[in-house]
C-alpha positions in Angstrom: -6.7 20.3 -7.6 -9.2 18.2 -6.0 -13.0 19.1 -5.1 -12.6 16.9 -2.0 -13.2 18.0 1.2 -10.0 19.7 2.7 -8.0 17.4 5.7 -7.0 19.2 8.9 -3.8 18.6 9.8 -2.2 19.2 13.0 -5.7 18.9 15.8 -5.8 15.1 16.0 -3.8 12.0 14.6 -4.7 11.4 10.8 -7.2 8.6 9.3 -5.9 6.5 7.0 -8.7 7.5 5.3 -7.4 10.9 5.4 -4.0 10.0 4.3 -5.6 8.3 1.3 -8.1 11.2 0.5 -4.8 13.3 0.3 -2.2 11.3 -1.4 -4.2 9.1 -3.9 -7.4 11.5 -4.0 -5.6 15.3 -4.2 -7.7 16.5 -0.9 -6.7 19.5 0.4 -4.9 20.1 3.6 -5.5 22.6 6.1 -3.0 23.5 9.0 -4.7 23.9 12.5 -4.1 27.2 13.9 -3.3 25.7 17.5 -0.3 23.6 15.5 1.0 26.5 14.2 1.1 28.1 17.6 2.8 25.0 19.1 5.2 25.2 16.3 6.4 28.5 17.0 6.5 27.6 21.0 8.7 24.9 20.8 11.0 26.8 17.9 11.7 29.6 20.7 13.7 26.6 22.5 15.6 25.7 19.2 16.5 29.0 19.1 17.7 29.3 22.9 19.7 26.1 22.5 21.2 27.9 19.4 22.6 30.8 20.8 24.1 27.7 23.7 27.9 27.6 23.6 27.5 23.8 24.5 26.7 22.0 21.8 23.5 20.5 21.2 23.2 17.4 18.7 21.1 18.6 15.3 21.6 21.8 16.8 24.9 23.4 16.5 26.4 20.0 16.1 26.9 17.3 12.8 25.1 14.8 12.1 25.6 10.9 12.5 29.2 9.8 12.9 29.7 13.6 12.9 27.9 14.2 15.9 30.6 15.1 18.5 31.9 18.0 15.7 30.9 21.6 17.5 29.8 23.7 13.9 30.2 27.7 14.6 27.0 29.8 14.3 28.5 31.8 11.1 28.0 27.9 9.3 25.3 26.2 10.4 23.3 27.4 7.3 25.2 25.6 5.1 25.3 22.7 7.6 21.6 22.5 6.7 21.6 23.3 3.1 24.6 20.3 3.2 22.9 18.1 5.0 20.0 18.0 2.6 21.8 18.3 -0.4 24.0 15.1 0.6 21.2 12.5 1.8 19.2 13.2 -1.1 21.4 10.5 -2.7 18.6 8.1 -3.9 19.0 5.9 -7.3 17.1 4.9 -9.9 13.0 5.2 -11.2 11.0 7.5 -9.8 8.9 6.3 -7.0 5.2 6.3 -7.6 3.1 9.9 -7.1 1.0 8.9 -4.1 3.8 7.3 -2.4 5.9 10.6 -2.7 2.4 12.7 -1.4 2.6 10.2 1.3 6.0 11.1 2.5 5.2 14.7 2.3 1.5 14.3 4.1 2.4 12.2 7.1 6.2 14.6 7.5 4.0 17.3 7.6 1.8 15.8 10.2 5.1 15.6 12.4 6.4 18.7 11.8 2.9 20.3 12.5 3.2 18.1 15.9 5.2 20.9 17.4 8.0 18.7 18.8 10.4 18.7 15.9 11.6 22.4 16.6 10.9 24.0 12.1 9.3 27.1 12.2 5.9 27.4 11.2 7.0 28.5 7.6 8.5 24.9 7.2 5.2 23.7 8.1 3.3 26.2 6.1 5.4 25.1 2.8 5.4 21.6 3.2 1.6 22.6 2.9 1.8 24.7 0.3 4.0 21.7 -2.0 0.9 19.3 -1.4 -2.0 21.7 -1.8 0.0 23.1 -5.4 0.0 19.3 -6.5 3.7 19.4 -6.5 5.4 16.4 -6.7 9.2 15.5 -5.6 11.1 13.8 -7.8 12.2 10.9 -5.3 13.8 7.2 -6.2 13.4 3.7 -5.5 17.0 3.0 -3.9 18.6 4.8 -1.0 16.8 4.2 2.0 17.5 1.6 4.8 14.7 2.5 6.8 17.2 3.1 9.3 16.6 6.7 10.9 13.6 6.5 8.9 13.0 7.2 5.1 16.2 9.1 5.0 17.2 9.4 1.5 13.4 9.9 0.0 12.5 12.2 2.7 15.6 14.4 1.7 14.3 14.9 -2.0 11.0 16.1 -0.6 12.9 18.6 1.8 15.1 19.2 -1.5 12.1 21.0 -3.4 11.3 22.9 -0.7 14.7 24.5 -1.0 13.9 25.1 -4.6 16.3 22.3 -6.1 16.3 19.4 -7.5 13.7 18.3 -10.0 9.8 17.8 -9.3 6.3 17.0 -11.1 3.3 19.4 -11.1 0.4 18.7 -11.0 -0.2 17.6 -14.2 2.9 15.5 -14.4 5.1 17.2 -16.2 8.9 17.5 -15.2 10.1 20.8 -14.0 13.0 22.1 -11.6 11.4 23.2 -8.0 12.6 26.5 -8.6 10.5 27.2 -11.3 7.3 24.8 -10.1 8.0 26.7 -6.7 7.9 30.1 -8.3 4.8 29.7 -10.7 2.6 28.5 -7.5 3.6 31.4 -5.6 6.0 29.5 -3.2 8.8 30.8 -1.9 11.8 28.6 -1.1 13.0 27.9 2.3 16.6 28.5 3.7 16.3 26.0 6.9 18.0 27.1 10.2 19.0 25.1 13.2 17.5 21.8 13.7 15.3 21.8 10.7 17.4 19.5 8.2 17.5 16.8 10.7 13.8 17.3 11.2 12.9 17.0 7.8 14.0 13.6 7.2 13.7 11.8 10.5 10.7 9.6 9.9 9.0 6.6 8.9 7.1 8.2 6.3 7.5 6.5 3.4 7.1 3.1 4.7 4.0 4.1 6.9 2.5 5.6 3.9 2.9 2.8 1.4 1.4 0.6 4.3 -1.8 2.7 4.2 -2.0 2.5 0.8 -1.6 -1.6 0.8 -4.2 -1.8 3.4 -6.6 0.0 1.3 -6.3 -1.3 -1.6 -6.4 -5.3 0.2 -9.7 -4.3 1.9 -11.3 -4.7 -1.8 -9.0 -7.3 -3.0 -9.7 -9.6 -0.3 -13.6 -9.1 -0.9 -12.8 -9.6 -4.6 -10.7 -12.7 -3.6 -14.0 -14.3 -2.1 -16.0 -13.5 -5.0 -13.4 -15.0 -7.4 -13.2 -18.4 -5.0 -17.1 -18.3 -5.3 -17.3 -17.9 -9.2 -14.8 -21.0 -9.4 -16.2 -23.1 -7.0 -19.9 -22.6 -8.4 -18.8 -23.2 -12.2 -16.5 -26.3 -10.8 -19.1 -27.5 -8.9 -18.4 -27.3 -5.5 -20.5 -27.1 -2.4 -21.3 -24.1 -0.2 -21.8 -26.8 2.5 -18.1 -26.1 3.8 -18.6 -22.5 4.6 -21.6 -23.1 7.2 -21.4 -20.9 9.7 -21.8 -23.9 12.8 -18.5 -25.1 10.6 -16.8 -21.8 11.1 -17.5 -21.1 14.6 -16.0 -24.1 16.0 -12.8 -22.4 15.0 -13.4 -18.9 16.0 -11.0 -17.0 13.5 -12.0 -13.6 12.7 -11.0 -13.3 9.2 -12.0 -16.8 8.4 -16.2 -16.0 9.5 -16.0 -13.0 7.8 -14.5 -14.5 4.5 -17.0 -17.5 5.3 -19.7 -15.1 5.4 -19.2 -13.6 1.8 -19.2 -17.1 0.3 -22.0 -17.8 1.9 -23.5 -14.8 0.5 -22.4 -15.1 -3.1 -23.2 -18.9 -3.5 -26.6 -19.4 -1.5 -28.8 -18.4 -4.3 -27.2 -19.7 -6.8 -28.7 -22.5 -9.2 -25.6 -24.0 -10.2 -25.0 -24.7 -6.7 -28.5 -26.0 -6.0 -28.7 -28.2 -9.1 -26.0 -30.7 -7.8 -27.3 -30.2 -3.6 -28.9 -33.7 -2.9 -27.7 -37.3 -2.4 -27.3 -37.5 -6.0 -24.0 -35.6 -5.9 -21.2 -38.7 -4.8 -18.3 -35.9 -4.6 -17.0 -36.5 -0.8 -15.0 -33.3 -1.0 -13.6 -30.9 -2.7 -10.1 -30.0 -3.2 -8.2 -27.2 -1.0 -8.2 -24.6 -2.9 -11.7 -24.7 -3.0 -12.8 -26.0 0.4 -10.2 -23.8 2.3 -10.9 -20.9 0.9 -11.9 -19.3 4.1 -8.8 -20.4 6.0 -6.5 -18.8 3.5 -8.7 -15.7 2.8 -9.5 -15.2 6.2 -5.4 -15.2 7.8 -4.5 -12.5 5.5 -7.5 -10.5 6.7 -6.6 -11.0 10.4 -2.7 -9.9 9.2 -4.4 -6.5 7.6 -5.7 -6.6 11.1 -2.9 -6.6 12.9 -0.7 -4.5 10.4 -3.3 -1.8 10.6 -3.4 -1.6 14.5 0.5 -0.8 13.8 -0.1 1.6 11.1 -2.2 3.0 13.6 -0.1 3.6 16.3 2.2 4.9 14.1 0.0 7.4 12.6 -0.5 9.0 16.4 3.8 8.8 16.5 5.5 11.6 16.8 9.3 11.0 15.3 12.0 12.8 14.9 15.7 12.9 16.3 16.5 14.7 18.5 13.1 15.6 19.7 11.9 18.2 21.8 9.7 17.2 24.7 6.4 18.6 26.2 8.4 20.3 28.9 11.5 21.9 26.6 13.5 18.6 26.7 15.6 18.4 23.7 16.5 14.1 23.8 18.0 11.8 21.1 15.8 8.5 20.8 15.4 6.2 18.4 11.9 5.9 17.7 12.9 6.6 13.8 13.7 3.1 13.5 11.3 1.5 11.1 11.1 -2.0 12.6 7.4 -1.8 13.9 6.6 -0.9 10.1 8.7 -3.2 8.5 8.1 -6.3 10.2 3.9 -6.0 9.2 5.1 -5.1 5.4 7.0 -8.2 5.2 3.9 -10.3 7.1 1.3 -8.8 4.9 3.8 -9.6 1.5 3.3 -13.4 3.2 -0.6 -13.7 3.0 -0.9 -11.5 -0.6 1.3 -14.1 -2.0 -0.7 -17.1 -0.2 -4.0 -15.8 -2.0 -2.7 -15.1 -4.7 -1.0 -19.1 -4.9 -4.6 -20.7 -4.0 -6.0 -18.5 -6.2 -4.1 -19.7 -9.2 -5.1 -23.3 -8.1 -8.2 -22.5 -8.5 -7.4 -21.2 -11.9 -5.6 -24.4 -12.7 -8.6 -26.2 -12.0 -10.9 -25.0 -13.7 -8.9 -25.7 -17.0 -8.2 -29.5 -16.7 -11.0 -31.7 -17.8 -9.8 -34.2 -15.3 -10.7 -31.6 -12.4 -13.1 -29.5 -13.7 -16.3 -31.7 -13.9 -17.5 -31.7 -17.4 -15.7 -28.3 -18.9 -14.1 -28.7 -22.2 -10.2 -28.4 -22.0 -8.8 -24.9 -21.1 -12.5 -23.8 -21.4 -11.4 -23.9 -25.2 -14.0 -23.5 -28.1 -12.6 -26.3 -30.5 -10.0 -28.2 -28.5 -7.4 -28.9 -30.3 -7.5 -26.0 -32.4 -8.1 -23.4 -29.5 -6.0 -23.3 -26.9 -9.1 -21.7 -24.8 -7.0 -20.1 -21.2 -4.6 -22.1 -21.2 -1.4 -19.3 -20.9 -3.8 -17.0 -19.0 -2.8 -19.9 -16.2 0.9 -19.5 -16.8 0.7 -15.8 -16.3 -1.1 -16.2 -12.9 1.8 -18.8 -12.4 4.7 -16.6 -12.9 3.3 -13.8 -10.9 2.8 -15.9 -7.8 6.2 -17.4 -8.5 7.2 -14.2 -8.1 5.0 -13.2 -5.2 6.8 -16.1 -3.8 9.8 -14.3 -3.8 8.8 -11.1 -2.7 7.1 -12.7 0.3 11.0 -13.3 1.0 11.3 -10.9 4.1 13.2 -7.5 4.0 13.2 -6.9 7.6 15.6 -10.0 8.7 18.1 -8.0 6.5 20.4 -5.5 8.1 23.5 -3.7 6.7 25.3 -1.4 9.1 25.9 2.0 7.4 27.1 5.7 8.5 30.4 4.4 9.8 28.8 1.6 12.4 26.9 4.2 13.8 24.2 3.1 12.5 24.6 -0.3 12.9 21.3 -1.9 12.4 18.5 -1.1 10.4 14.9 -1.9 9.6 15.0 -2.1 5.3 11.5 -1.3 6.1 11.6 1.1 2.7 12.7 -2.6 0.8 10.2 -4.6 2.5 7.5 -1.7 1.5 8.5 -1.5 -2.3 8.2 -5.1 -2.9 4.5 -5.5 -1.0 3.5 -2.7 -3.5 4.6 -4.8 -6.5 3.2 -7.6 -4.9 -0.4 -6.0 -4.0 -0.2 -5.6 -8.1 0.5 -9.1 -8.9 -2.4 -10.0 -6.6 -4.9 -8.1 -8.3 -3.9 -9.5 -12.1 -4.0 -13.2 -10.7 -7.7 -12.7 -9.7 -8.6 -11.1 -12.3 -7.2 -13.6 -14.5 -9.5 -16.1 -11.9 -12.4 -13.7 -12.3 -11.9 -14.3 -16.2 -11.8 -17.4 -16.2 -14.8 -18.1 -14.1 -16.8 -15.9 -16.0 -16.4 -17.9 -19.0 -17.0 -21.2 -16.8 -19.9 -20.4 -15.7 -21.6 -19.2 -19.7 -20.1 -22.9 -20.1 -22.4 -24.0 -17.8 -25.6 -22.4 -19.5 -28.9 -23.3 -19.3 -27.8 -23.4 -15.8 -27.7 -19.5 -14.1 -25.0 -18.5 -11.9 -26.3 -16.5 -8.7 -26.7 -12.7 -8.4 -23.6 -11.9 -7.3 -21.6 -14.4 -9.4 -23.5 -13.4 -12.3 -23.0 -9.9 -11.9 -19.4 -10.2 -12.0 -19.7 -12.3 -14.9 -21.9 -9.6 -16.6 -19.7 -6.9 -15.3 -16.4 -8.7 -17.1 -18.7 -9.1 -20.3 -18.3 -5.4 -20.4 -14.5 -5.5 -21.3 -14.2 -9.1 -22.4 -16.5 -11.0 -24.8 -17.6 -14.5 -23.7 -16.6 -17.8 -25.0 -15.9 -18.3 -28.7 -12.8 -19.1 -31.1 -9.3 -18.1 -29.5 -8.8 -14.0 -30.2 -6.2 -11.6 -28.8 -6.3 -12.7 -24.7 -4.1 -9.8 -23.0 -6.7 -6.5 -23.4 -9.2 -9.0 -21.9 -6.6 -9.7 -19.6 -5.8 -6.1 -18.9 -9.3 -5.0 -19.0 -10.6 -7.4 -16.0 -7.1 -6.1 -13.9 -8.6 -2.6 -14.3 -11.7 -3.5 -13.1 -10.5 -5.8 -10.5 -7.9 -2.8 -9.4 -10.4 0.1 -9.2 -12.8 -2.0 -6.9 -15.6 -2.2 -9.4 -15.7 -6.3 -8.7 -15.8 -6.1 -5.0 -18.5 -3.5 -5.4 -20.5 -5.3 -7.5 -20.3 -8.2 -5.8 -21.2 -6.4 -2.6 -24.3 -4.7 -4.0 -25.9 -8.3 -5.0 -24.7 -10.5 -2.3 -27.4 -12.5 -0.8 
């Protein structure tokens, strides 16, 4: 499937670099023989608490409201099978491919833990599903992020039972039982314990958090190179972004984002043709000036979200769970609130650089603003209307990023009978940061667009290396100025570029 190398799962605590190499990337995993020995360990007390006349919750009990009903031994295989069957109740499109190989990767890191109380055959398919490229069907709606990903988690433990639809590995739709059969798989019948333990978890929040924290490493690089292309082909200074300027407010992510426009502007000539007394401009505007300020708080929120998604990667979660020393213990460390509190705070700062970035857009077209371009960056005003709805598609996305910065996790909506009588919606506030990490990359591109075509405007006068790398990069997919043609492939072509990190690593290769 992949000619990565293979992950080891079950020694130590996953990278997120791991979980990406997996779920994005098709890695490999491998199961550590000293988890599998821990699983079967800690099953040998499942299986003592199952032959128990008292009842034991997960165990030889229901589930939920239904915990205080005693099931006989004769049904607690269909207790499992039922339990499965009914919380894999989710609604409507499929959920993306890497999101559902997150939820499988990072369950199968728990159950490989040793203290959920599967078998090692759980843990040995769950492997098996990942390594076959196998992939659940699982849908948007369902889950409350209440004990965990319930609903999502329950379509992955689903296929393993060979039912229910899934994808292989090269996409195409299939039922499990088949897709099981022609990799060699055999189904699993789950005993005591094991339907609970499959879908207990914060997965599918956790994983989608990796994912955004990935992917906003580069777009927040690409962010400062976008802000540099506008502010060199508008004219702006570099003088803002000094480093004595930066360090009398010591802000991480501010220096750091300081420090790449310092980098992609100090060589430039555009900048250096207007350095001098000659140049009356006090100023310039926000959007240009505070670049840094804006740029730099939603690095030091990816800094803080991934010190959660780190703690939660080390988390062991599941309910009931069975301690070090044979303990079996309801908790309620499935409750997605740690998780869902940092999706909503990093939907905040992708919508704020995505807003400034638009003004920067905005700028650039109005020959009142933009010192000296024509109109829209138009070829024949009047006839040409140049960029001009380029602008009011970064507009509507960030009016929507506005929207999705609305936070999920002040929401709660008891469920399960008022048992379950507050929850986390960290699944919601995770769905909508992914659609908004996507609107973020199309409203700097379309900045990236436009600033390449501001700064040709500006010939004889040469943008820097970096800037005019970009610029030359872009000229790849999307010709230069001339008479109005066809503007979304351009548009679409500069996302994709923008989206697979080619920008930020251009950028980063001829930074000063």
């Amino acid at each position: 499937m992949s000619d990565q190398p293979s992950v080891l799962v079950g020694a130590e605590t996953l990278r997120p670099a791991d979980v990406v190499a997996v779920v994005r990337h098709g890695a490999p995993v491998v199961i550590a023989p000293e988890a599998l020995e821990r699983v079967a360990a800690t099953r040998s007390v499942i299986d003592g608490l199952a032959a128990d006349p008292n009842p034991h919750y997960g165990v030889s009990t229901g589930f939920g409201a239904l915990a205080t009903t005693f099931i006989a031994p004769d049904r607690r295989l269909q207790l499992q099978a039922s339990l499965i069957r009914s919380h894999a109740a989710g609604t409507g499109p499929e959920v993306e491919r890497e999101v559902v190989r997150g939820l499988q990767l990072l369950r199968l890191q728990t159950l490989a833990s040793g203290r959920t109380g599967v078998r090692p055959v759980v843990v040995e398919t769950y492997a098996a599903l990942l390594n076959a490229g196998i992939t659940p069907i699982v849908r948007e709606y369902g889950s409350l992020g209440c004990s965990g990903d319930l609903a999502p988690l329950a379509h992955i433990a689903l296929a393993t039972m060979g039912e229910g639809d899934v994808r292989d590995a090269d996409g195409a739709l299939a039922p499990a039982a088949d897709a099981l059969a022609a990799a060699g798989i055999e189904p699993l019948t789950l005993v005591e314990k094991e339907g609970l333990a499959l879908i207990n978890g914060t997965d599918g929040m956790l994983g989608t958090l990796v994912l955004a924290l990935h992917d906003l490493e580069e777009l927040l690089l690409t962010a400062d190179i976008a802000a540099a292309m506008s502010i060199e082909s508008q004219l702006g200074t570099d003088a803002v972004f000094a480093a004595d300027l930066m360090a009398l407010r010591p802000q991480v992510g501010q220096a750091e984002s300081a420090a790449n426009l310092r980098a992609f502007l100090g060589d430039s000539p555009i900048v250096h043709s207007h350095k001098g007394p000659e140049d009356g401009r006090v100023q310039d505007a926000y959007s240009l000036r505070c670049t840094p300020q804006v740029h730099g708080t939603a690095r030091d929120t990816a800094g803080y979200a991934a010190t959660i998604a780190g703690r939660e990667l080390a988390s062991v979660i599941d309910n009931p769970i069975i301690t070090v020393d044979g303990r079996i213990e309801s908790n309620g460390n499935f409750h997605g609130a740690p998780v869902a509190a940092v999706l909503d705070f990093l939907a905040i700062s992708v919508a704020d650089v995505a807003s400034v970035s638009e003004r920067r857009t905005d700028r650039a077209l109005d020959p009142a603003r933009n010192h000296g371009l024509p109109p829209f960056l138009a070829d024949e005003v009047g006839v040409d209307s140049g960029l001009m709805i380029a602008q009011y598609a970064a507009a509507g996305i960030v009016s929507e990023l506005k929207r999705l910065a609305v936070p999920a996790s002040v929401d709660s909506i008891p469920s399960s009978a008022m048992q379950e009588d507050h929850v986390s919606m960290g699944w919601a506030a995770a769905r909508k940061l992914r659609r908004a990490i996507d609107g973020l990359g199309r409203v700097l591109a379309i900045e990236i667009l436009t600033g390449a075509r501001a700064l040709d405007l500006r010939a004889p006068l040469q943008a820097g290396p970096a800037t005019g790398a970009v610029r030359d990069l872009v000229r790849t997919v999307a010709a230069g100025p001339g008479p109005d043609r066809f503007l979304s492939p351009d548009m679409e072509a500069v996302t994709a570029l923008v989206q697979s990190g080619a920008i930020a690593r251009i950028a980063k290769e001829h930074a000063k």
